[in-house]
MARBA-3410 file (N, C-alpha, C, O; in Angstrom, 1 decimal):
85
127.9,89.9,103.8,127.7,88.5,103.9,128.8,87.7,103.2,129.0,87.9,102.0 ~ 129.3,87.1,103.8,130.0,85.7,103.4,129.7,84.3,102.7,128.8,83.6,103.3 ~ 130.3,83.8,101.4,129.5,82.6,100.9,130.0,81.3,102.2,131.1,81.2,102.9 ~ 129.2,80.6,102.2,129.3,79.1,103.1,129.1,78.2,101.6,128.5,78.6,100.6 ~ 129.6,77.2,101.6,129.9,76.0,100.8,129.8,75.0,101.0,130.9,74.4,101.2
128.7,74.2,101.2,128.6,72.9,101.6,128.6,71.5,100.4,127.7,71.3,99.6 ~ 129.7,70.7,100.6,130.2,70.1,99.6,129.4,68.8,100.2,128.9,68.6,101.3 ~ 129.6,67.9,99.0,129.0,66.3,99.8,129.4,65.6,98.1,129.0,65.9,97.0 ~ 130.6,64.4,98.6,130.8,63.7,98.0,130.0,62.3,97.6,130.4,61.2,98.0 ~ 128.7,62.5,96.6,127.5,61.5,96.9,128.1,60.1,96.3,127.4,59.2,96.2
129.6,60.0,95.8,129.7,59.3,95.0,130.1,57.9,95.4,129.5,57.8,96.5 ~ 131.0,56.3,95.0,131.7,55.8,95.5,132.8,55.8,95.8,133.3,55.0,96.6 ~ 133.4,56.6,95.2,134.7,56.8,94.9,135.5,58.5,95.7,135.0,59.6,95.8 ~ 136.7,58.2,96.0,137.3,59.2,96.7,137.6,60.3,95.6,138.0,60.1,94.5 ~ 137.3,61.3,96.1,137.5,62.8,94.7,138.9,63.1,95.2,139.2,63.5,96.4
139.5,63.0,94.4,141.0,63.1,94.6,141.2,64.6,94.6,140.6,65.1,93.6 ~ 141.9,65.6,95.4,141.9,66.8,95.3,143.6,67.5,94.3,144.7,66.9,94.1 ~ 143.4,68.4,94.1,142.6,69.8,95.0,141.2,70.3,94.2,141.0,70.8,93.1 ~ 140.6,70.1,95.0,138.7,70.2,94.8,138.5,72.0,94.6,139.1,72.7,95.4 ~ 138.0,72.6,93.8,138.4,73.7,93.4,136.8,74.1,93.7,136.0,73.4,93.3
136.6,75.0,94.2,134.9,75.6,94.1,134.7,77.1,92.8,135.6,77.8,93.4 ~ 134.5,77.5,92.2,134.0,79.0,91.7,133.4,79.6,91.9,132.3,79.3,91.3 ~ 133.3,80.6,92.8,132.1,81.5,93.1,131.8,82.2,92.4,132.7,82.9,92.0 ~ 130.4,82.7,91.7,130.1,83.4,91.2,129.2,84.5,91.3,128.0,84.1,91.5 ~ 129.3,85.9,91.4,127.8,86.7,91.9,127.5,87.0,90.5,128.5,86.9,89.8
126.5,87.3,90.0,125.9,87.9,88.7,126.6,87.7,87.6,126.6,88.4,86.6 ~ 127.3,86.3,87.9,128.1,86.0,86.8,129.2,85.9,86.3,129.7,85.4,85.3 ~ 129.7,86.9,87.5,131.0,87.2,87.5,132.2,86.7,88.8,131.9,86.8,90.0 ~ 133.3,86.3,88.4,133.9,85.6,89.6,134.4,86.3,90.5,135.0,87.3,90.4 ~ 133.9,85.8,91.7,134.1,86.5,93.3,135.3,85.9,93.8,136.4,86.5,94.1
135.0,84.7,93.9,136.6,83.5,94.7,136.5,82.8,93.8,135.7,82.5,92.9 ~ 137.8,82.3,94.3,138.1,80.0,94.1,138.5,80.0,95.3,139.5,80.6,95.8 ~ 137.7,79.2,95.8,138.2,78.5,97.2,138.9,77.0,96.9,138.6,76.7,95.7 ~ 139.4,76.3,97.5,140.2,75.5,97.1,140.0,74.6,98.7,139.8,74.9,99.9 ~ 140.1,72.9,97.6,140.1,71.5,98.7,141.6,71.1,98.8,141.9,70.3,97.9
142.3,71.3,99.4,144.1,70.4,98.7,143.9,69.1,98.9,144.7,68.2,98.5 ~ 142.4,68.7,99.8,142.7,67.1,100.5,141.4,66.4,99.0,140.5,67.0,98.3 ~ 141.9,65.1,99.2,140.7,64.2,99.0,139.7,64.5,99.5,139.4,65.3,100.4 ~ 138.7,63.6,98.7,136.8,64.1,99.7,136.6,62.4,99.5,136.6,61.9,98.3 ~ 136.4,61.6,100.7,136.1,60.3,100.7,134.8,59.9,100.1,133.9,60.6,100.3
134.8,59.3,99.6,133.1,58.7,99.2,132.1,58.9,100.5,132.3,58.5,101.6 ~ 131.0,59.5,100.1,130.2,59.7,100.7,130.1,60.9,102.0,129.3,61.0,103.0 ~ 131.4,61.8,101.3,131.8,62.5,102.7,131.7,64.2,102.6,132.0,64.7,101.6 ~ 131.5,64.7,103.4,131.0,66.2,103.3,131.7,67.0,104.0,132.1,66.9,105.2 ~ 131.9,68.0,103.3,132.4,69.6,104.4,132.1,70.6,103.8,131.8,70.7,102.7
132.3,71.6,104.8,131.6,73.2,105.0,133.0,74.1,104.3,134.1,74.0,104.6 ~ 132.6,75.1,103.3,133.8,76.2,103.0,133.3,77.2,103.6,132.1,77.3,103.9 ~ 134.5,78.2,103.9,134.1,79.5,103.8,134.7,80.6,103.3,135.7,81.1,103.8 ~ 134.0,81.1,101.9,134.3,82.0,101.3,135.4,83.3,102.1,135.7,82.6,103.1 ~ 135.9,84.3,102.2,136.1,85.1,102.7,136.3,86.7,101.7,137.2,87.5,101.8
135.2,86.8,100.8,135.0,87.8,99.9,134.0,87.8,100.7,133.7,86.8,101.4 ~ 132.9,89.5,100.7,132.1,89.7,101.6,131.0,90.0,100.0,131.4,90.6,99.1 ~ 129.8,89.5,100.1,128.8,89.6,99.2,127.5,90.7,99.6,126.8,90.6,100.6 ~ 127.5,91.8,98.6,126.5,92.4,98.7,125.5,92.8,98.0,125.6,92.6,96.8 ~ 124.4,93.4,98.4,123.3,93.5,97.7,122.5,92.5,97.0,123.1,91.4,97.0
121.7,92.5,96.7,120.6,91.7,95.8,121.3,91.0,94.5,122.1,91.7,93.9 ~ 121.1,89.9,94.0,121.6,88.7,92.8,121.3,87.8,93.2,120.5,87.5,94.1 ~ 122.7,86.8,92.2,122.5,85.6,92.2,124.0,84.7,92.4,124.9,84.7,91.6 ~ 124.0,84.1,93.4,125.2,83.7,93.6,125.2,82.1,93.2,124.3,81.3,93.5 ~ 126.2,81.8,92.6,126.4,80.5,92.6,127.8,80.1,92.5,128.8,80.7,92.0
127.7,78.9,93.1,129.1,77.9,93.5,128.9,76.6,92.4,128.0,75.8,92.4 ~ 130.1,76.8,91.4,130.4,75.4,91.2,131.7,74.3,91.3,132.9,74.5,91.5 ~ 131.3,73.7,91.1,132.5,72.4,91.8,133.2,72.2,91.0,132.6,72.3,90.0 ~ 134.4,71.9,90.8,135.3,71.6,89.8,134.8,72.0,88.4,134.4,71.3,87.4 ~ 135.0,73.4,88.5,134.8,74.1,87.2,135.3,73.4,85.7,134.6,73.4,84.7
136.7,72.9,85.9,137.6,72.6,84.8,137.2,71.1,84.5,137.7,70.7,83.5 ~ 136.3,70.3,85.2,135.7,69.0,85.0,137.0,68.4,84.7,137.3,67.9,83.6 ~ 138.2,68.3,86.4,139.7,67.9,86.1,139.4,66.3,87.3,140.1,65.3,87.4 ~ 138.2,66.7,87.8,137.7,65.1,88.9,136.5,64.2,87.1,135.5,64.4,86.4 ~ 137.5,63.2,87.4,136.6,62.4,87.1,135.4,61.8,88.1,135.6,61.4,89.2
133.7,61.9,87.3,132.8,61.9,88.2,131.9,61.0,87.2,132.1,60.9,86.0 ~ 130.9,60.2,88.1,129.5,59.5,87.1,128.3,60.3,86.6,127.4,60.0,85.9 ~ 128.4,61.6,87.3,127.4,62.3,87.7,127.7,64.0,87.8,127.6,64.7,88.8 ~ 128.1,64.6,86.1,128.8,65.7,85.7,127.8,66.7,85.7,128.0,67.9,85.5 ~ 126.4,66.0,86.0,125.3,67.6,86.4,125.2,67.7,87.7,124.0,68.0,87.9
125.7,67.6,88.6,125.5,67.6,89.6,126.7,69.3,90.9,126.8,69.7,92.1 ~ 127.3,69.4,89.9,128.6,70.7,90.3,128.1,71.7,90.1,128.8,72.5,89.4 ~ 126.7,72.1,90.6,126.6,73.6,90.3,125.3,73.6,90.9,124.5,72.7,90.7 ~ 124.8,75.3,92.0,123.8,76.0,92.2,123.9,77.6,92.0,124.8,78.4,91.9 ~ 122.8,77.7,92.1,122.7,79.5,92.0,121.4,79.3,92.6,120.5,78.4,92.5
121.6,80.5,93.4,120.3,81.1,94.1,120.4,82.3,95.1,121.2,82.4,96.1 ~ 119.6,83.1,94.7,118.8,84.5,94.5,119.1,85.2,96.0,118.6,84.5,96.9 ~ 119.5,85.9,96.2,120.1,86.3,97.5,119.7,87.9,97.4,120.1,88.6,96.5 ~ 118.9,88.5,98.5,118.9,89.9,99.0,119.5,90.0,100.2,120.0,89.2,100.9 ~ 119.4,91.3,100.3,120.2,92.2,101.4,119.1,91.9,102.7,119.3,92.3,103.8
END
């Protein structure tokens, strides 16, 4: 299985790139997928991982790891959730 990344910029303001994602499985880093473009206010797109994920954990994607986008809303760059085979 392949991670998908679905980004959405809820904010006003344009997130100036390169928008950096971290994948993580059990904790440990899988990818960085990378944005090189801006993300417009209010605007969304799909990644796709290309590491293949297996077995049972916990995968999580967070958004600008290095907190290098200024944002209003600094809890909002990160999920995890529980994935089996």
């Amino acid at each position: 299985m392949l991670t998908i990344v679905s980004l959405v910029n809820a904010g006003n303001d344009t997130a100036n790139g390169p928008i950096i994602v971290l994948i993580l499985f059990e904790g440990l880093e899988l990818e960085r997928l990378s944005v090189p473009k801006p993300l417009g206010a209010q605007a969304a797109l799909t990644l796709a991982g290309s590491v293949p994920v297996g077995g049972a954990g916990q995968l999580s994607a967070i958004v600008d790891p290095a907190n290098t986008i200024a944002e209003a809303n600094e809890a909002n760059n990160s999920i995890t959730v529980s994935i089996t085979p």
